[in-house]
VEXDREN-266814 format. One line per 8 residues: number of its first residue (from 1); their letters; for each residue x, y, z of N, C-alpha, C, O, CB. Coordinates in steps of 0.2 Angstrom, whole numbers. Glycine has a CB too. Example, Ala and Ser with C-alpha at 12.3 -4.5 7.8 and 13.67 -1.06 7.14 Angstrom:
VEXDREN-266814
1> AS> 66:-28:39:62:-22:39:66:-16:39:71:-17:42:57:-22:45 ~ 64:-11:35:68:-5:36:64:0:39:67:6:40:70:-3:29;
END
This chain:
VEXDREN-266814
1> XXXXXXXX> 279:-100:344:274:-103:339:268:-106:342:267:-108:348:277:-109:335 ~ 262:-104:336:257:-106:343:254:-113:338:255:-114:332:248:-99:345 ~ 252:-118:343:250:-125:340:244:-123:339:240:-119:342:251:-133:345 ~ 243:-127:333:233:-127:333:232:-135:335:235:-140:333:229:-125:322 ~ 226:-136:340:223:-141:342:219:-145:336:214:-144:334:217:-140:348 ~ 222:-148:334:218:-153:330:214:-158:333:216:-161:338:221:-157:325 ~ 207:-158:330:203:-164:334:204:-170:331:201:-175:333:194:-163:333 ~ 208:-171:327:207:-180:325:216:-181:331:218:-185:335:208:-181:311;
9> XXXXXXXX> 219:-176:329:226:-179:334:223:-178:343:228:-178:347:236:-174:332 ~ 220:-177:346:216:-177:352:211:-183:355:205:-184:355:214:-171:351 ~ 216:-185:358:212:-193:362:203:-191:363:197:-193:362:218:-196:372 ~ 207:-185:369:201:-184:372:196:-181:367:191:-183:369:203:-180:379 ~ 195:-177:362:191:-174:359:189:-179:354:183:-177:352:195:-168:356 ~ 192:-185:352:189:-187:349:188:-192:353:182:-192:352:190:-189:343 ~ 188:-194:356:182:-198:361:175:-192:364:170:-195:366:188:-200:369 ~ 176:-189:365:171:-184:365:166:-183:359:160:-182:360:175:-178:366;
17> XXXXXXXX> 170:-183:353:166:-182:346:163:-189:345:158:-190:342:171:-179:339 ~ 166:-194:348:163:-200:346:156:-203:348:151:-205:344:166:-204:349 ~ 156:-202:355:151:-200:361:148:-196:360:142:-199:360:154:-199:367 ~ 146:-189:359:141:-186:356:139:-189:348:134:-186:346:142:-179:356 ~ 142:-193:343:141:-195:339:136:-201:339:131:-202:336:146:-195:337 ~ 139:-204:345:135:-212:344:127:-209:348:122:-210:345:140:-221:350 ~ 126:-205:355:123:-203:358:118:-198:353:112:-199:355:129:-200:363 ~ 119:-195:347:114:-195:343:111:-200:337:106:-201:334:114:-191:340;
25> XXXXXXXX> 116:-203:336:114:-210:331:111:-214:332:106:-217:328:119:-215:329 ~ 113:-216:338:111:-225:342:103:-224:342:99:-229:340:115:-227:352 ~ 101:-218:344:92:-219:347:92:-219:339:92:-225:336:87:-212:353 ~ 91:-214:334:89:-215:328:90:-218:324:86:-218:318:91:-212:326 ~ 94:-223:325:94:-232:321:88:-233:325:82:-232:323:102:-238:322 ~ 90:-235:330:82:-239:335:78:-237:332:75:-241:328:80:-237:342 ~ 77:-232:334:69:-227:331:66:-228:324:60:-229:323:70:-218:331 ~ 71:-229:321:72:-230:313:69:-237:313:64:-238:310:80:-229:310;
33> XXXXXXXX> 73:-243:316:72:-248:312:65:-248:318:60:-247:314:77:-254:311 ~ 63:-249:322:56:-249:327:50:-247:323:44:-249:323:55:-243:334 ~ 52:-242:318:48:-239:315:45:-242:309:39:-243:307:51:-234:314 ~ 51:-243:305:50:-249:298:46:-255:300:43:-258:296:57:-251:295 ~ 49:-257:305:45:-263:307:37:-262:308:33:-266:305:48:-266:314 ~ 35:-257:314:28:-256:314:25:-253:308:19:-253:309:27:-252:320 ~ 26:-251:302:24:-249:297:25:-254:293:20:-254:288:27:-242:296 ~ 28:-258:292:30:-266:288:23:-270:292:18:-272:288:41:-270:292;
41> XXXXXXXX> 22:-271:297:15:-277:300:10:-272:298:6:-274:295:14:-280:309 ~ 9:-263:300:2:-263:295:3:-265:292:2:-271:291:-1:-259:294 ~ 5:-261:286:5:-264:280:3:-271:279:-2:-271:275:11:-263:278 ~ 6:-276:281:5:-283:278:-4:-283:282:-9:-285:278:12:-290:283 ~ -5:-281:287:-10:-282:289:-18:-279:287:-24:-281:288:-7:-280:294 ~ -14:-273:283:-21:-268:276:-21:-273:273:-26:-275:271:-19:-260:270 ~ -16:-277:271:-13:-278:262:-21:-285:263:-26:-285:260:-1:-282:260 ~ -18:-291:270:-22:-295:270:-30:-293:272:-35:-296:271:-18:-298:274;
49> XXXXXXXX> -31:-288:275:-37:-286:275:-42:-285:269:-48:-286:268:-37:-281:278 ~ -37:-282:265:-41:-280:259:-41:-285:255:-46:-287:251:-38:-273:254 ~ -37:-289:255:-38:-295:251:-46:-302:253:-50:-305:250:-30:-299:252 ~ -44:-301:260:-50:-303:262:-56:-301:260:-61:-306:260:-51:-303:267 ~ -57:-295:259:-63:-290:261:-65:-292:252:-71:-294:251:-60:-280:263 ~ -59:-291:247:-61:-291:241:-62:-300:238:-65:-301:232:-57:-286:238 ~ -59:-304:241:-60:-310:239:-68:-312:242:-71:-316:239:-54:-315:241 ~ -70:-311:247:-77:-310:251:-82:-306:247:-86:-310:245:-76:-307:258;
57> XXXXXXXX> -83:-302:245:-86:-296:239:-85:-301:231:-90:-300:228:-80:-288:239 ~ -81:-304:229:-80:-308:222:-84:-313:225:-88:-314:220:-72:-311:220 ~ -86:-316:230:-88:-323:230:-96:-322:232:-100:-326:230:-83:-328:236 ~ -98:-316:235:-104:-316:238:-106:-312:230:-110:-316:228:-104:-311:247 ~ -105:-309:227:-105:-309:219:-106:-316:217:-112:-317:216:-98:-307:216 ~ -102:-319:217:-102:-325:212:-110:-327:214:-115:-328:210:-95:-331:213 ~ -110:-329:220:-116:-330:222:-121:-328:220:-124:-332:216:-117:-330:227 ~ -123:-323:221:-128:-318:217:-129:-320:211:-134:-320:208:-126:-310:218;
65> XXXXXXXX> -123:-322:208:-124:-322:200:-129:-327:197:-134:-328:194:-117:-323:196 ~ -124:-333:201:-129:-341:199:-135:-342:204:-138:-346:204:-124:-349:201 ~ -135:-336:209:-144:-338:212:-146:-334:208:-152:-337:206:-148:-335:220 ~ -145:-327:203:-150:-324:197:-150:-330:192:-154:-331:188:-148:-316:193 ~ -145:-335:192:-143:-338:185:-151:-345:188:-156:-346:185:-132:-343:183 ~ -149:-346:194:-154:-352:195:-163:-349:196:-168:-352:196:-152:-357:203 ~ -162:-344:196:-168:-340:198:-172:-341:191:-177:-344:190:-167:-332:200 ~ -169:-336:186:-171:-338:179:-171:-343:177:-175:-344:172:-167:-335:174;
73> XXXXXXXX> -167:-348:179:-170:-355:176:-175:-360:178:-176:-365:176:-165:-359:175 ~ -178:-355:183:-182:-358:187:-188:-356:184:-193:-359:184:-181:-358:194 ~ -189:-349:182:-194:-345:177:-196:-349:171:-202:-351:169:-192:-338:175 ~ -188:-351:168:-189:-351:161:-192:-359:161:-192:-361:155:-182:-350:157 ~ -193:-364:165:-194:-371:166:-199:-369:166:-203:-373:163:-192:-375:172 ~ -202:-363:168:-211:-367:168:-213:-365:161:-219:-365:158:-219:-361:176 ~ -209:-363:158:-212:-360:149:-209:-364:143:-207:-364:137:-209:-350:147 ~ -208:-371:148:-204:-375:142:-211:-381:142:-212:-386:146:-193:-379:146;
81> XXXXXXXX> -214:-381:137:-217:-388:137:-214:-395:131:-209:-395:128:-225:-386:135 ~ -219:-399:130:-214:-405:129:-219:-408:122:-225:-411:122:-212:-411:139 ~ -216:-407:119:-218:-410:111:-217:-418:109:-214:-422:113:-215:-405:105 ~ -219:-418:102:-219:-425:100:-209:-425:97:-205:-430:97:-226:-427:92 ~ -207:-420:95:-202:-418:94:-195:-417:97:-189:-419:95:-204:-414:92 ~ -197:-415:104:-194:-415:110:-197:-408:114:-203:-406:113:-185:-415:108 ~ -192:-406:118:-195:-399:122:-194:-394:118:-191:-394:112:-190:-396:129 ~ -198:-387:120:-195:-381:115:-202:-376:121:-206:-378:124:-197:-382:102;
89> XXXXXXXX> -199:-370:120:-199:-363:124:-207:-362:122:-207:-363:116:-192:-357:121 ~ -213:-360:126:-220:-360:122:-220:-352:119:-222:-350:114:-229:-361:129 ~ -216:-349:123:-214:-340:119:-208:-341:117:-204:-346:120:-214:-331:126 ~ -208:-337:113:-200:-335:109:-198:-327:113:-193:-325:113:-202:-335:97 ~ -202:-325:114:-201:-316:115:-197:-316:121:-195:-310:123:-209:-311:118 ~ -194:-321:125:-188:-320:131:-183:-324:128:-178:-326:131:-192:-323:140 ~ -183:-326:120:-178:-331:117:-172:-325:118:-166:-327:119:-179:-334:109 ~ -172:-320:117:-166:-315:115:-164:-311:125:-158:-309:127:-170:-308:108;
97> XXXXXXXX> -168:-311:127:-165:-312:133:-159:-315:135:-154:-313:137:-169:-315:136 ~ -162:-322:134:-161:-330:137:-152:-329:133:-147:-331:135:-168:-338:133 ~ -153:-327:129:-148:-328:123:-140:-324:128:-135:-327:129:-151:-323:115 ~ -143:-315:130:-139:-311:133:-136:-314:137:-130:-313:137:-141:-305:135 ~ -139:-321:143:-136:-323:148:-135:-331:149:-133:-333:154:-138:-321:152 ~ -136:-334:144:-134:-340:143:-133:-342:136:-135:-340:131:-138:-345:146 ~ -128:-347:137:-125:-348:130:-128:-355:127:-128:-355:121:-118:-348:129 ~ -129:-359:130:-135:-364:130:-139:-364:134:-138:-360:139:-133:-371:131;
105> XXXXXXXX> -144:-367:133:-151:-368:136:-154:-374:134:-156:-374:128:-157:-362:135 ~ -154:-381:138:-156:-388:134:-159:-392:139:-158:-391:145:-149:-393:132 ~ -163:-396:137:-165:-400:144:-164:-406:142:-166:-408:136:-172:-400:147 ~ -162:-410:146:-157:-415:146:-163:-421:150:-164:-421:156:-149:-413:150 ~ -166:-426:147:-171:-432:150:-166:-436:154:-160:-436:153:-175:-437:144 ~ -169:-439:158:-166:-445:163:-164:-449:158:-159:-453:161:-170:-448:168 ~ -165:-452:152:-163:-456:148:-158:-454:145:-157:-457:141:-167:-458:144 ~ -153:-448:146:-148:-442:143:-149:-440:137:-144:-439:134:-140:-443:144;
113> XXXXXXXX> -156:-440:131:-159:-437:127:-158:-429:129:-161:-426:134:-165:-440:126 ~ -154:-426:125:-155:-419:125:-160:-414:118:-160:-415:112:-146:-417:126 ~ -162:-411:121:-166:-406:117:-163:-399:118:-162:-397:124:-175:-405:120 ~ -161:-395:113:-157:-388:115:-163:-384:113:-167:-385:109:-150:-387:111 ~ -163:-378:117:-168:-373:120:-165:-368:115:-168:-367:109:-168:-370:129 ~ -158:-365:116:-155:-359:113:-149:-365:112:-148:-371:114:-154:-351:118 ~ -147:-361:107:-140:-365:105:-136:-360:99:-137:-360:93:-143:-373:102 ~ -131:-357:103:-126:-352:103:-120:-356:103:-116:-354:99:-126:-346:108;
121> XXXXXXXX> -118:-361:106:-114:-362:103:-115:-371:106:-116:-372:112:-107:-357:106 ~ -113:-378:100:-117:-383:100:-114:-388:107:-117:-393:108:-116:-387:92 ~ -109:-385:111:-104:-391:114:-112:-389:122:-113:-383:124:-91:-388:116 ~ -115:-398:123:-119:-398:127:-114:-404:130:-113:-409:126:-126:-397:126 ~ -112:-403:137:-109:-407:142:-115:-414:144:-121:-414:146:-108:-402:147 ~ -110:-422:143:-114:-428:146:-114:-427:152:-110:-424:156:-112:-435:145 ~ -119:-430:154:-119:-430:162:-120:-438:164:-123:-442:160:-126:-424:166 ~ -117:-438:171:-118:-447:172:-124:-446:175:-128:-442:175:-112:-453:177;
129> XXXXXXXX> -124:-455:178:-132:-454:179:-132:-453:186:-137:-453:190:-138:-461:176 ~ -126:-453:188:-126:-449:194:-128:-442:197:-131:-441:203:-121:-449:194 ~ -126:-438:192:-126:-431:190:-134:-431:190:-137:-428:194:-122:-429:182 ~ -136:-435:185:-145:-435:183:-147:-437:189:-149:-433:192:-148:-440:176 ~ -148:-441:191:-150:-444:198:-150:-437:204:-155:-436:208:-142:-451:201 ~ -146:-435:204:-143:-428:210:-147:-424:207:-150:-421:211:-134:-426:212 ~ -148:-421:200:-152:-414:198:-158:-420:199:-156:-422:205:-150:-408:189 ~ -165:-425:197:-169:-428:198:-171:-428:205:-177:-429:207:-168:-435:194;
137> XXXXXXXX> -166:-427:211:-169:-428:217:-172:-420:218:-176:-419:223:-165:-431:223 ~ -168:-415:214:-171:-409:215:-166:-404:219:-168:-399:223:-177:-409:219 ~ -159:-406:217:-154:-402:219:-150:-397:213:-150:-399:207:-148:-408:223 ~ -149:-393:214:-146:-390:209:-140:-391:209:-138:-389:214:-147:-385:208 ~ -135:-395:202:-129:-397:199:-125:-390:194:-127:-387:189:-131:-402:195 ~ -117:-389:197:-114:-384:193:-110:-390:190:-109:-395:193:-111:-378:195 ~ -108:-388:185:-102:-394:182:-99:-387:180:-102:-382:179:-105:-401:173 ~ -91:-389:178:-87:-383:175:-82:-390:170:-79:-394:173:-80:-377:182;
145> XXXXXXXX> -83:-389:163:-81:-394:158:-77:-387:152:-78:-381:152:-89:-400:153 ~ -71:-392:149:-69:-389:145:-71:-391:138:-72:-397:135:-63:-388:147 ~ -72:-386:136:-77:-384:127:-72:-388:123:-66:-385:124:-79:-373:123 ~ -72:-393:119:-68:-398:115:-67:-392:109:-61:-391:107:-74:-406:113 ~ -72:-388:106:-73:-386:100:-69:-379:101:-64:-378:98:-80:-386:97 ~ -72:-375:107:-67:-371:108:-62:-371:112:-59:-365:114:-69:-367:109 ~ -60:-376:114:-55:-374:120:-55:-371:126:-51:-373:130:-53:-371:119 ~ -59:-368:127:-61:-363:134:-66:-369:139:-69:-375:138:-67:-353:132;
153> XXXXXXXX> -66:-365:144:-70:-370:152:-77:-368:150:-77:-362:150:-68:-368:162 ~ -81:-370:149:-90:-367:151:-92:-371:157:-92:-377:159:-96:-369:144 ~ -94:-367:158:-98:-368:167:-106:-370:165:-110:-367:162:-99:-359:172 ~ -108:-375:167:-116:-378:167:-119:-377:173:-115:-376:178:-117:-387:167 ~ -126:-376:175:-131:-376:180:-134:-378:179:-138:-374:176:-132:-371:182 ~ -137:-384:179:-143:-389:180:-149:-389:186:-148:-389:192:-139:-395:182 ~ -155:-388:183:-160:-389:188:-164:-396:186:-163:-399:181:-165:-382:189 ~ -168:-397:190:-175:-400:186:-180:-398:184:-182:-393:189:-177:-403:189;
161> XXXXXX> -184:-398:180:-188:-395:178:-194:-395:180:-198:-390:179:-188:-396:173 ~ -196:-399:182:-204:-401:188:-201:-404:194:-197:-409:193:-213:-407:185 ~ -202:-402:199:-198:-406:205:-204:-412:207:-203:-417:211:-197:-401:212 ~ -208:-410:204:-215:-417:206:-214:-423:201:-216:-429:201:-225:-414:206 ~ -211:-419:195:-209:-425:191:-202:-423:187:-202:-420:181:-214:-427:186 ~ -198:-427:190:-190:-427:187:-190:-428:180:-184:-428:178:-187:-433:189;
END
């Protein structure tokens, strides 16, 4: 009778099959996880980049926005003169402008008498006299208040209107 070798009842053969088994495995886990790991820190490492890159780009934006916002209100100050009635705009022809990028437009006296310029929607924020004091030295004030009538936050930008006279 002839025996057939079986590899699972052979000490030595499966110690042999083991050993070339682990002998290809063992580096390929390694390699495997070495691998995941260095591709795991790029990764985190784009992820934080881009986030930087684009929270930097949102803010240098924002900036831009409210220096055009204080730029135009620094135009539109010199075309505001001042009646027995209160203030009001000497041209109407940049009212619809004014309109596309602000939703109020008011000037507000040190006495906190307000006069509204445009007026799109009525909710015009108090200011202390703190507030009036700091825009009167010639600083420019953002206030962010939430709109009573609608609900939502509106954002203010305050200048002064003649820096030679508050």
């Amino acid at each position: 009778m002839i025996q057939r070798l079986s590899l699972f009842n052979n000490k030595v053969a499966r110690r042999f099959l083991l050993s070339f088994v682990l002998a290809a495995l063992l580096p390929i886990g390694i390699l495997g996880l070495l691998s995941f790991q260095e591709v795991s820190s790029q990764l985190r490492g784009q992820t934080a980049q881009a986030l930087h890159d684009n929270s930097k780009n949102y803010a240098l934006g924002l900036i831009g926005q409210l220096t055009l916002f204080e730029n135009t209100l620094q135009l539109v100050s010199h075309q505001i003169e001042k009646s027995e009635g209160g203030f009001h705009l000497i041209t109407s022809d940049r009212e619809q402008e004014l309109v596309q990028q602000f939703v109020n437009l008011a000037v507000i006296e040190p006495n906190g008498k307000k006069s509204q310029l445009i007026n799109v929607h009525g909710f015009i924020p108090d200011l202390t006299h703190a507030e009036i004091q700091q825009i009167s030295a010639g600083r420019i004030y953002f206030k962010s208040v939430a709109d009573p009538e609608h609900g939502e936050r509106r954002h203010w930008l305050a200048i002064t209107i003649d820096e030679n006279h508050p």
